[in-house]
Each structure stands twice: as C-alpha cells, then as structure tokens.
C-alpha positions in Angstrom: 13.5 1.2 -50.1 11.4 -1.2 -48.9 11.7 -1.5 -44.9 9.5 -2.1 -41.9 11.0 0.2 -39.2 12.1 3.9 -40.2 12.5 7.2 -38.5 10.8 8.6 -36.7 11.6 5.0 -34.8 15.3 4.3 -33.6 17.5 1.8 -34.4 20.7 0.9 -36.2 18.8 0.0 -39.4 16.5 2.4 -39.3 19.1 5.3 -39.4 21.3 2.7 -41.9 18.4 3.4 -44.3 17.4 6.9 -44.0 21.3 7.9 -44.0 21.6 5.4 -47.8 18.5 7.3 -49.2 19.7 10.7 -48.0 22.9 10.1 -49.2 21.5 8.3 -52.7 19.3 12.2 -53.3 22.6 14.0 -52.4 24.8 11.7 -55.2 21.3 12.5 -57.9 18.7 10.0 -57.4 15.3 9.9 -56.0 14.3 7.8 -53.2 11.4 6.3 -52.0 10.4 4.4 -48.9 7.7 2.0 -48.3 7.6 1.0 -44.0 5.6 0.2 -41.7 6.4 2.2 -39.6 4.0 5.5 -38.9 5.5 9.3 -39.1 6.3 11.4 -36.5 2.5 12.9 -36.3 1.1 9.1 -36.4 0.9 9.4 -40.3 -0.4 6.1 -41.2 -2.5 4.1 -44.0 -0.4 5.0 -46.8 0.1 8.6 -46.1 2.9 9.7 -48.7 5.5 12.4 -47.2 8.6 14.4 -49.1 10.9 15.2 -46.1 13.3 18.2 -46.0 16.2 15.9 -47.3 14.4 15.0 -50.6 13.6 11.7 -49.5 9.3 10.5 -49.9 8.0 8.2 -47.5 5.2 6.1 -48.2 3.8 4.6 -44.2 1.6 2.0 -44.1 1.6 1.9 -40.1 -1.7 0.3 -38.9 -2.8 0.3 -35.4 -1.5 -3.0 -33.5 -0.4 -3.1 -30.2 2.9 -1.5 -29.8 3.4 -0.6 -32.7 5.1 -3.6 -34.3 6.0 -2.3 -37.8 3.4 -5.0 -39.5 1.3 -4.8 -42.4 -0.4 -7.7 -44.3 -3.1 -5.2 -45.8 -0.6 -3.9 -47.6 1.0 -5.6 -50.4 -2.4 -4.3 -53.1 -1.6 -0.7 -52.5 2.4 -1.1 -52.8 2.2 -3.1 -55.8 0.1 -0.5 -57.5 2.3 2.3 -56.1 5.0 0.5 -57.5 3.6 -0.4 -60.9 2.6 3.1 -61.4 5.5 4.7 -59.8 8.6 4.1 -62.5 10.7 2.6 -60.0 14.5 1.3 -61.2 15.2 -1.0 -58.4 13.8 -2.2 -55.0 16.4 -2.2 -52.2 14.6 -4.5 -49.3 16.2 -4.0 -45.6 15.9 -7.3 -43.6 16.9 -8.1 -39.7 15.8 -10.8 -38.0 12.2 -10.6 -38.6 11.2 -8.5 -41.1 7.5 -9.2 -42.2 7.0 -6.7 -43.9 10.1 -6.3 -46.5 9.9 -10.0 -46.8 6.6 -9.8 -48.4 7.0 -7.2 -50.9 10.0 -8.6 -52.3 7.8 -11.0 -54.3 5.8 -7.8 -55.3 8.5 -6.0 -56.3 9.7 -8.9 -58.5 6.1 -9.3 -59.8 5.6 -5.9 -61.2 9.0 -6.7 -62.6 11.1 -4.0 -60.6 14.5 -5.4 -60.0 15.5 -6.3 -56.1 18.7 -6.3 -54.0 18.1 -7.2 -50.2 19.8 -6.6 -47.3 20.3 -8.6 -44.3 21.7 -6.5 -41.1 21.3 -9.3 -39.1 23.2 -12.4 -37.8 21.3 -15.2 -39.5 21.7 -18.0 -36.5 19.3 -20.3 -35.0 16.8 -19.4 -37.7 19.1 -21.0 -40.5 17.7 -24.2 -40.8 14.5 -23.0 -40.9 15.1 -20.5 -43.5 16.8 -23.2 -45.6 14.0 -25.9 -45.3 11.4 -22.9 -46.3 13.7 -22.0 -49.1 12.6 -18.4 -49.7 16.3 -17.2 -50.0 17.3 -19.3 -52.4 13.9 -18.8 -54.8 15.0 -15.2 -54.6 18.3 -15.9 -55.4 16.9 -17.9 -58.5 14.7 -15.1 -59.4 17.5 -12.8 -59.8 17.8 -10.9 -56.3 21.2 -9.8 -55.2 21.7 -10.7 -52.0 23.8 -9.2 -49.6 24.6 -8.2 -46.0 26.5 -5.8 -44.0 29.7 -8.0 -42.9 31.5 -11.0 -43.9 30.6 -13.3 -41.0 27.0 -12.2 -41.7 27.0 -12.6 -45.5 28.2 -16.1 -44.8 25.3 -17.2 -42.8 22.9 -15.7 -45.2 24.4 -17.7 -48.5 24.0 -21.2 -46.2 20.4 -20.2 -45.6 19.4 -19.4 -48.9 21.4 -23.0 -49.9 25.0 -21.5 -51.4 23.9 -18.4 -53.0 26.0 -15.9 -54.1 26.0 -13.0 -51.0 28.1 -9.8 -51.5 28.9 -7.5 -48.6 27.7 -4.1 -48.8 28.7 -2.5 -45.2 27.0 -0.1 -43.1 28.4 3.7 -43.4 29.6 6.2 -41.4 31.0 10.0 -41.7 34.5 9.1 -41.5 35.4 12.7 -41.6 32.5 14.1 -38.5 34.2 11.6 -36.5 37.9 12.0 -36.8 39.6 13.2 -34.0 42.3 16.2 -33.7 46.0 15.7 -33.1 46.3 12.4 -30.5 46.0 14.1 -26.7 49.4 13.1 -24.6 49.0 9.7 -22.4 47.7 10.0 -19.0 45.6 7.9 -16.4 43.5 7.0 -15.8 42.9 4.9 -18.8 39.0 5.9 -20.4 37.3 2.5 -21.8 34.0 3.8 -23.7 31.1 1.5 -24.6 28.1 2.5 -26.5 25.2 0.0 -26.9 21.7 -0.8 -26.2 21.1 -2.1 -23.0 19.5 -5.3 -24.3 20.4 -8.9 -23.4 21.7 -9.6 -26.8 24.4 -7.1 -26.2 25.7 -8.6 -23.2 26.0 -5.4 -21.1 26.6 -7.6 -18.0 29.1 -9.6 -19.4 30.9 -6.0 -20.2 31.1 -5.1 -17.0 33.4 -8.7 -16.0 35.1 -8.6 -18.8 36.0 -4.5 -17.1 36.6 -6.1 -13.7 38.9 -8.9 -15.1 40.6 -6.6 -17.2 41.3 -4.3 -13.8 42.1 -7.2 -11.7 44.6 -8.2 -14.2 46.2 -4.8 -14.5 49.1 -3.0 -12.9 47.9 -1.5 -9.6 49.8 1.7 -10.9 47.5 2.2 -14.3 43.9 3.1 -12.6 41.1 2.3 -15.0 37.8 3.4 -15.9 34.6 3.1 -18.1 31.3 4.5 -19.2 28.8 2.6 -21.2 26.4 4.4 -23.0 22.9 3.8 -23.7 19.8 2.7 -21.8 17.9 -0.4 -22.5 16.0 -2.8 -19.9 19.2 -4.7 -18.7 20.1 -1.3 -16.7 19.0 -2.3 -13.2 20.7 -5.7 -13.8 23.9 -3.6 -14.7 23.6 -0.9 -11.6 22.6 -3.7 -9.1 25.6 -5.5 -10.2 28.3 -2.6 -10.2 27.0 -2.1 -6.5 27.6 -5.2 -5.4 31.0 -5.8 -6.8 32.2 -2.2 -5.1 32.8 -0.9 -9.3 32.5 2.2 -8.5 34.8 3.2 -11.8 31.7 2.5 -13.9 29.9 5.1 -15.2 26.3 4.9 -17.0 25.5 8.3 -18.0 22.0 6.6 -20.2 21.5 8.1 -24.1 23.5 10.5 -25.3 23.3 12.9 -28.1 25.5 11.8 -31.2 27.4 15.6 -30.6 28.0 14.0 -26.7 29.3 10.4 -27.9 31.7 11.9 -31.0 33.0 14.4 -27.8 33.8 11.1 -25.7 35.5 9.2 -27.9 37.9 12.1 -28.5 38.6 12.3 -24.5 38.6 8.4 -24.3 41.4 5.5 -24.9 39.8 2.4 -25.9 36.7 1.2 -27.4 35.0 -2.1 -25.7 32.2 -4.4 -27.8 31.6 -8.3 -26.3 29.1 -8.7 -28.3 29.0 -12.1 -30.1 26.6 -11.8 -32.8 27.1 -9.1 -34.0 26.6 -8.6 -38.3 28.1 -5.2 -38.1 29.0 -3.3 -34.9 28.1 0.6 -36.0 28.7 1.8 -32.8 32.1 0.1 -33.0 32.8 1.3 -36.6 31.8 5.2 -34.9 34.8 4.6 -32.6 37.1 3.5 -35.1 36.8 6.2 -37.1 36.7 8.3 -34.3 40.5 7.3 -33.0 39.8 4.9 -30.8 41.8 1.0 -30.9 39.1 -1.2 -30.3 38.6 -4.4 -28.2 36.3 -6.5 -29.4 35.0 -10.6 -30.1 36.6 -12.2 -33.4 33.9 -13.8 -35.6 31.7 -10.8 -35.2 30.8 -8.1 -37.9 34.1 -6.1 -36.3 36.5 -8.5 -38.7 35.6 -6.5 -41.8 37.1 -3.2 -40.4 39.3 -4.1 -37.2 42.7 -6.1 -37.8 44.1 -7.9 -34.8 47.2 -6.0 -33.5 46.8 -2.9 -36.3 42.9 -1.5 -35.1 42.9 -3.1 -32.2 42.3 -6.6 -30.8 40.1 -9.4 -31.3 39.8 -12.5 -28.9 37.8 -15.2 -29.1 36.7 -15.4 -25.3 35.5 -12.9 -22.3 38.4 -14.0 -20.6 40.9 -13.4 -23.8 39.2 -10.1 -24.0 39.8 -9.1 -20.7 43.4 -9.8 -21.1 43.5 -7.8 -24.4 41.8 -4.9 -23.1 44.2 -5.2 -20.0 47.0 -5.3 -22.5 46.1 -2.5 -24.1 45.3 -0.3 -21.2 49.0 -1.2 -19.8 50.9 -0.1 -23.0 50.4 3.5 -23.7 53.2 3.1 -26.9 50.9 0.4 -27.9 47.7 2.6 -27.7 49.4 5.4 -29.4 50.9 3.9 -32.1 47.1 1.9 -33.2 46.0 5.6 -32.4 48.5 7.3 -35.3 47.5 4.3 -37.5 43.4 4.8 -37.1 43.9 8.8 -37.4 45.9 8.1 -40.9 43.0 5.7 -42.1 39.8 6.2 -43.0 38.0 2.9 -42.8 36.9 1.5 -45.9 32.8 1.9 -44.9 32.7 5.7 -45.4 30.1 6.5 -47.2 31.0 7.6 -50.3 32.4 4.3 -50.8 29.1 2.5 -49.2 27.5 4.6 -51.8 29.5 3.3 -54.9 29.4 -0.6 -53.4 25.1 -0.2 -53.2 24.9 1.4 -56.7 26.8 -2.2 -57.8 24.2 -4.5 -56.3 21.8 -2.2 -58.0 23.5 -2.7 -61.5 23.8 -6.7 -60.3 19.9 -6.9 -59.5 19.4 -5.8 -63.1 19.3 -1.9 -63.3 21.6 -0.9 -66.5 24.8 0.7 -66.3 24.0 4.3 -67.7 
C-alpha cells in the first residue's frame, strides 16, 4: 500500500486503507504500507512497525510544519525496500494531492512490481491540468490499473488521464455491524442525522437551509429535527447561523464515537448529504446500511449505492433537496417501506465483495491468477 496519510491520522482514506489491508491479512495475504505519515509515538524516518492486526508499516514522516504527510527523501529507501522486499503488487491511494503516492508509482513500476491506483477523490478543476501533464495516461500506458471509488469519480479520472480505461473499486463498509433490528413504529418528531466534517467542501451551512426549507415546506403537524455530527472549522459559522434563524431543532453534539453514530442511526429517520463533490459518501454508505433512506445530491459518489425512489432520493438542487427531504419526512408509508427495502439489502460495497473487486485490479495490473 502505498499512501501518504494513515492511522494514527484520521480521515476517510486513511481508515479506507488500514480497513483493505486488515481485511486483505484476514482473507491470507500480507500487507505492507509505505506513508508519510508518522506513528502514533512520532515513529518516523523509515521506522518499520507489525501492528496487532498483522499489517507492517513502513513511515517515512519527516519533520515539516504541520505535519503535511510529504516526503521527497524518500523514493531511494522505498525503491530498495521494495526491490528487496518480494512484493506482488503495489496498490497506490490518491486524493486530491497526493505527493507522496504519486511519486512512488514510478518506483514501483521501475523495480518492476505491478501497480493499481486509487483515486478517492473528485477529479475537478485539476483536470486539465492533469491531462496537459499527462502522468495518468503514461501510467495507464505502462500498464497501471486505474480505478476509483464511484462511477462519477472514475469518470473524471479516465478524461484526465485522456480516455483510459478506469474500473470502480468502492469503498467498504461492515454491512452486518451496521444493520439495524426490526424497523421501530412511526412517531414524531421526524430525526434527520448528518455526519460530516465540518469543512467548507462539505457544505455544512448549506445543510442547515436545505433543514429550514425542508421545515418550512412541511405540514405544521409533522415536527422535525436534526443533528449533524462532526466538528470541523465551519462550526461557529454553523452555531452563529442556527441562532440567528431561531433553529433551535438543530443539534451539533461534535465527534462521536463510531459505537455512538451506529446507535443514532438506529433511533433516527432519514439520512441528509448536500454535498456536491463527493467520489464516494462513506458516511452516507454507513447510513444505508444502517436503515436509513437517504437524501442526497445526484451526480455525487451516492449514485453507485442509492436509487432514486428505492434508497432514497436524489435531487439535483438545494431547493429539490429540500423538497425531497420534506417529502420524505411527511410520508411515514414511504419511509417505511424504503426502510423494509434497505433492512433486506445489503449494499453491494460490503467488504467481502470490496475484497474480491481489489484482488481483480490486482490480477488486471499484472499479478497471476493462482
């Protein structure tokens, strides 16, 4: 696994790839991870660690202001380490900026370990850019399997690396930890749960009218009310602006544990995302499998495992989204039967399957079938 952030930092990919590598030991296989990013005692320089799930974790942190998961020292000592170390396949992670993976793809291919990359991110106003550079589509050429976690996102990546063949290998999730017990009986008020960083690409603001549209549009007789998880610098934006618009119906309870989330979806009646790029949504993917219809922007990584009308609704505006969610939260038959539906269906992304689909781009980059 070649990555620049990793646990002991957190993050959606972060967790994506320590989850895959656990769950690649559990299956038989052994694991490695090269990151920038230093262990939880500051472990840094190359510092090799086996961790209680199996998993060794080569960090080549360096001191640099903040910690930004960088390294161009680098790229000597993984090229021997992976020269010497027998390795199958390299499995890059890449998001928006990802220094560090990018540059030891071209190591890995020139010690002549095969390479499938990742891209959890939305490929967007860094397109044309990536496709005048034309690193994608060398790679492509030079045998990587490319991939990303959604549809929409593998799209954008095959334009930027000029047409190139992208698969979609999703994000997982525990299906099964997340599943609710038998559906609760109606009642009101209606719960709408959130869970997100509190970051401006998010949109957390734009939740919040998109809440007070929904409410506004909404029978007086069905009382509503939210909480939004998570805690990010666009909090004060969020609290100043729930003051001012009397919405005292919002809660923002900050982090909470994974235990605390799973036990409020299960109490809670619809999921809301309004984020709009988006290459996967694993908070929203949590809340499917966890019961929950979901509300959420078409066009986003959500396509891949929400179907309008079935899973829940898509829109393609904040003001179609408020009248969806308003919709929703007025029907109780409606809720319930998308309820019985998501309780009878696992979503395709749980991991055993996300397991088998990685294995493939493995076999594609050039590791033979056994």
């Amino acid at each position: 696994m070649l990555t620049d952030c990793y646990p002991p930092r957190l993050g959606g990919i972060e967790s994506q790839v320590r989850d895959l590598s656990r769950r690649l030991v559990a299956a038989g296989h052994e694991v490695e991870v090269f990151t920038a990013t230093a262990g939880p005692d500051g472990e840094r320089g190359g510092a090799t660690q086996r961790g209680d799930d199996g998993v060794v974790v080569h960090r080549f942190a360096i001191p640099v202001p903040g910690g930004i998961p960088v390294n161009p020292f680098a790229p000597r000592e993984v090229r021997r380490r992976l020269d010497a170390g027998g390795f199958d396949v390299a499995h890059a992670h890449l998001g928006v900026l990802s220094p560090f993976a990018t540059e030891l793809v071209p190591v890995a291919l020139s010690v002549g370990v095969p390479v499938t990359a990742t891209f959890h991110c939305v490929i967007d106003r860094s397109g044309w850019l990536m496709r005048t550079v034309g690193h994608l589509a060398h790679w492509a050429r030079r045998g990587v399997a490319l991939n990303a976690v959604s549809s929409m996102a593998a799209r954008r990546v095959s334009a930027a690396a000029r047409g190139a063949d992208v698969r979609v290998v999703p994000n997982g999730v525990e299906a099964a930890w997340w599943h609710p017990g038998p559906a609760a009986a109606a009642g009101h008020p209606v719960h709408v749960v959130s869970a997100m960083r509190l970051v401006t690409r998010k949109r957390p603001v734009a939740m919040l009218e998109v809440l007070r549209a929904a409410r506004a549009a909404l029978d007086p007789a069905v009382p509503l009310r939210a909480t939004i998880v998570g805690a990010g610098p666009q909090r004060w934006l969020m609290e100043r602006h729930l003051r001012t618009r009397g919405m005292d119906w919002v809660d923002l309870p900050g982090r909470v544990t994974k235990d605390e989330l799973r036990r409020l979806h299960h109490g809670a009646d619809v999921y809301l995302s309004t984020t709009r790029l988006e290459a996967f949504g694993i908070a929203t993917l949590e809340a499917r499998a966890a019961g929950l219809p979901v509300v959420a922007r078409r066009g986003t990584g959500a396509d891949d495992f929400v179907t309008d009308g079935v899973d829940g609704l898509l829109a393609d505006t904040d003001a179609a989204l408020a009248s969806a969610l308003a919709r929703l939260a007025g029907d109780d038959a409606l809720r319930g039967t998308m309820h019985a539906h998501l309780l009878a269906t696992a979503p395709a992304q749980d991991w055993p399957g996300v397991v088998e689909v990685t294995l493939g781009e493995y076999h594609r980059a050039g590791v033979p079938v056994a």
